[in-house]
C-alpha positions in Angstrom: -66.9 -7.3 -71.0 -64.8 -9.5 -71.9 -60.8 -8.6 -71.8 -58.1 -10.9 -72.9 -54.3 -9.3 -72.6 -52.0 -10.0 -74.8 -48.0 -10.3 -73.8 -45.4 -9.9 -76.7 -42.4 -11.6 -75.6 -38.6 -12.8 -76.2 -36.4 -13.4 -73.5 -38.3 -11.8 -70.6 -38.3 -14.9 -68.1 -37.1 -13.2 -65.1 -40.7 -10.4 -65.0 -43.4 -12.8 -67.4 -44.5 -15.0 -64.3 -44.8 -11.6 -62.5 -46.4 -10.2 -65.0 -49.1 -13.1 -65.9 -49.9 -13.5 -62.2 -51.0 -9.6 -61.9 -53.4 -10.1 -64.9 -54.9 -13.0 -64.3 -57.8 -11.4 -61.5 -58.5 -8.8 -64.1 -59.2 -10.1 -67.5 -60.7 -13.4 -68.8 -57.4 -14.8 -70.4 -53.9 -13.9 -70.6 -52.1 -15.0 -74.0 -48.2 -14.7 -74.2 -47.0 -14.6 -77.8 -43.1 -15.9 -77.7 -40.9 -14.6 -80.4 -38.9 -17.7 -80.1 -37.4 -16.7 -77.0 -33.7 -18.7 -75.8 -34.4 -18.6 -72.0 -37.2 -19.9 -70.3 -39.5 -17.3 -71.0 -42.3 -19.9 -72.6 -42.2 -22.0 -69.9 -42.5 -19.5 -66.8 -45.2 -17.6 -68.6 -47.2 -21.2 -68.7 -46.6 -22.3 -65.3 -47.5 -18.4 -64.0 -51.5 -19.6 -65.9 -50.9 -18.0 -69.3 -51.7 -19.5 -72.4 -48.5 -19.1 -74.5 -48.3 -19.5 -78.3 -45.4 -19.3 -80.7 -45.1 -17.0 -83.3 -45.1 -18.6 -86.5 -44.1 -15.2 -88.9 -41.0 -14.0 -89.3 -39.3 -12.7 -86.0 -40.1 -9.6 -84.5 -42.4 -7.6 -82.2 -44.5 -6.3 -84.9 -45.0 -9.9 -86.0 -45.2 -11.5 -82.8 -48.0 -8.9 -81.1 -50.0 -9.3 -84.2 -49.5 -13.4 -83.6 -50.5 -12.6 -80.0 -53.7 -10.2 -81.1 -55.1 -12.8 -84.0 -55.1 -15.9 -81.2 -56.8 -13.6 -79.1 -59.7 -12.7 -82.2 -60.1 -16.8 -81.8 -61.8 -16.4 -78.4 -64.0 -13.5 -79.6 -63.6 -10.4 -77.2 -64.7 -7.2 -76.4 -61.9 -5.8 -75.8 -58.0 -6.8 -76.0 -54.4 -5.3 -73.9 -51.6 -5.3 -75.3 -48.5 -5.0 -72.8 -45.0 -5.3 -72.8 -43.6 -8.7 -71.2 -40.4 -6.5 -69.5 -42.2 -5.3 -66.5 -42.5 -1.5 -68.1 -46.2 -1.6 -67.6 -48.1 -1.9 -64.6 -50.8 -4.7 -65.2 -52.8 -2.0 -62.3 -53.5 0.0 -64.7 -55.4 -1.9 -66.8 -58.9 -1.2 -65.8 -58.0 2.8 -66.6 -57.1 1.7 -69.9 -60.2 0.2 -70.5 -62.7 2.5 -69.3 -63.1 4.4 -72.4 -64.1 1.3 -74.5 -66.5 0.1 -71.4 -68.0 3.4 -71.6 -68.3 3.5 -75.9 -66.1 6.9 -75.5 -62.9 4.9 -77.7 -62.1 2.6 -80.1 -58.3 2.4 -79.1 -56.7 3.3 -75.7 -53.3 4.2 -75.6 -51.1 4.2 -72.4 -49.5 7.7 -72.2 -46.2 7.6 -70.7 -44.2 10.2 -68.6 -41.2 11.0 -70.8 -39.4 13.1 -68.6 -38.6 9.6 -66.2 -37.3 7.8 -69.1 -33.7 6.9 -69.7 -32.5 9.9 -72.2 -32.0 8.5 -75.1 -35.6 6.6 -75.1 -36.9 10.0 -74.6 -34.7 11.7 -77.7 -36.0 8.7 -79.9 -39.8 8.8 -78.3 -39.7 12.6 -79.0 -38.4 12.5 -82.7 -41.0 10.0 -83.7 -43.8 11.3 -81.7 -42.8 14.7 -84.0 -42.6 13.1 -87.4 -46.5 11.9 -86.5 -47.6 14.6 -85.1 -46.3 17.1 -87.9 -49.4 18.1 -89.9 -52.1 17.4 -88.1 -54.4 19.5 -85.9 -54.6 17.7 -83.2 -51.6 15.8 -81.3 -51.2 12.9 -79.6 -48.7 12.8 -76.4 -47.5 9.2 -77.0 -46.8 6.9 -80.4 -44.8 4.1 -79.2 -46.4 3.2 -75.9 -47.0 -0.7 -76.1 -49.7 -0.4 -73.3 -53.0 -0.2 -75.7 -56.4 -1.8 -75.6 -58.3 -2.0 -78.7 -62.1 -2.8 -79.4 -63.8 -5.8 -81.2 -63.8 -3.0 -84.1 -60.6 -1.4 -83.8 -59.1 -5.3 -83.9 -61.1 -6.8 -86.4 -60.0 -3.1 -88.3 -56.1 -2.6 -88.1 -53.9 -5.5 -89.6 -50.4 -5.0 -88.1 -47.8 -5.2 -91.3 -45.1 -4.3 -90.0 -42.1 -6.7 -88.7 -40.4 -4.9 -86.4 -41.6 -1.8 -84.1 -42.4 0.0 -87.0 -45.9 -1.3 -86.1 -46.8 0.7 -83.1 -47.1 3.7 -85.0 -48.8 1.7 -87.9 -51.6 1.2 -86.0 -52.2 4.3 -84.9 -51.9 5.7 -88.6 -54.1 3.7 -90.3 -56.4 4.2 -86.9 -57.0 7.8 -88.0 -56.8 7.0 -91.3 -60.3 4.6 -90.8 -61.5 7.4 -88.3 -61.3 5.4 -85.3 -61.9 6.9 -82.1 -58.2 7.0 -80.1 -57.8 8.3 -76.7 -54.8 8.6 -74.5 -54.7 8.3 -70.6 -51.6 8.1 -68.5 -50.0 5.1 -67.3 -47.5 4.5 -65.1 -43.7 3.2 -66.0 -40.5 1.1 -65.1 -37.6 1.4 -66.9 -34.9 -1.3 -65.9 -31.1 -1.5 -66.9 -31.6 -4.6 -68.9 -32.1 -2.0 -71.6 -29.4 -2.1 -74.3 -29.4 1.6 -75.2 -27.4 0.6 -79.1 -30.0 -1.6 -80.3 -32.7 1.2 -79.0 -31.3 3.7 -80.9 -31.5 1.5 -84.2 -35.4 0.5 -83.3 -35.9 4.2 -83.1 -34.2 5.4 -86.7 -36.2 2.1 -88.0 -39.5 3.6 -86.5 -38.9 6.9 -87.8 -38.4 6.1 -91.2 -41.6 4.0 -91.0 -43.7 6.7 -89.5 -42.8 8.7 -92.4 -43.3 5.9 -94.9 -46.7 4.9 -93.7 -47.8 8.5 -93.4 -46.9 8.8 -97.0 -48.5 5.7 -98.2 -51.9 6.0 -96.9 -51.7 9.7 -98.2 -52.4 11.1 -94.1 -51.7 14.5 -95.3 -54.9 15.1 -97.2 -56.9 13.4 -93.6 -55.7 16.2 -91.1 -57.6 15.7 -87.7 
């Protein structure tokens, strides 16, 4: 099949090449979307063989991976990653990830990290969120905000990320089970770094709450328990 991985970024120069060269062997294309980064993160991502693209929206990693996922639709694939661009993820992974949609089992694939090896307050914030989806519904999911995802032709063409800022990871995965999309969850590894600023974090995570519960409430979830 044919995979193309997708690589959100803004400011990541010093893991993208890393990054890009890992992926290359294993998919058909790798396409970095730059939020408009003020390092050099376009230009190492290009020389390391990605394709990189600016996004044109508004700022933000909701915008920019849904830049990053609509240049990928151009090139018609089977299947497209999604990834972080700060070295979290391990690009070794990604055949795992895709199994599922190889096989026909999933629509969506969602990299299920270990919480108990992140930094504490990403694991507070991870945990709060991951119970305002989960509330409700029969069946639970063990990760919402991963980044790590592969999606089908379908599950692509489907979801149409709205959302600016990280509100969009859980979104997707709303309006997913909302449209009765097939998600399934397998475990991935992770690696945090200190480059993490635990202040803006902490804002990203009230803003994702507040979102989970908004979409959950405008596509009326609660009468759609799975």
């Amino acid at each position: 099949m044919k995979v193309i991985a997708v690589i959100p970024c803004y400011n990541e120069e010093k893991t993208i090449g890393q990054i890009v060269k890992a992926l290359i062997p294993l998919v058909s294309q790798v396409i970095v979307s730059d939020d408009h980064s003020t390092d050099g993160t376009a230009k190492v991502a290009k020389k390391a063989g990605a394709h990189v693209t600016i996004n044109p929206g508004v700022r933000g990693t909701g915008s920019n991976t849904r830049n990053g996922i609509e240049q990928a639709k151009v090139l018609h694939p089977d299947i497209i990653v999604t990834l972080d661009g700060d070295g979290q993820h391990s690009p070794d992974d990604l055949p795992n990830l895709v199994k599922p949609i190889t096989e026909g089992k999933a629509d969506i694939v969602i990299g299920s990290r270990l919480f108990s090896i992140m930094p504490r307050y990403r694991s507070l914030g991870n945990t709060i969120i991951l119970w305002l989806y989960n509330i409700g519904h029969k069946i639970k999911i063990p990760d919402a905000q991963s980044g790590f995802r592969a999606y089908s032709k379908l599950a692509a063409d489907i979801l149409k990320i709205e959302e600016r800022g990280f509100g969009f990871s859980t979104e997707t995965i709303i309006k997913a089970r909302q449209a009765e999309l097939r998600i399934v969850w397998v475990p991935v590894q992770t690696t945090y770094t200190d480059d993490c600023h635990s202040q803006n974090l902490i804002i990203h995570g009230l803003s994702v709450a507040y979102k989970t519960i908004w979409w959950r409430l405008k596509i009326k979830l609660l009468g759609n328990r799975k």
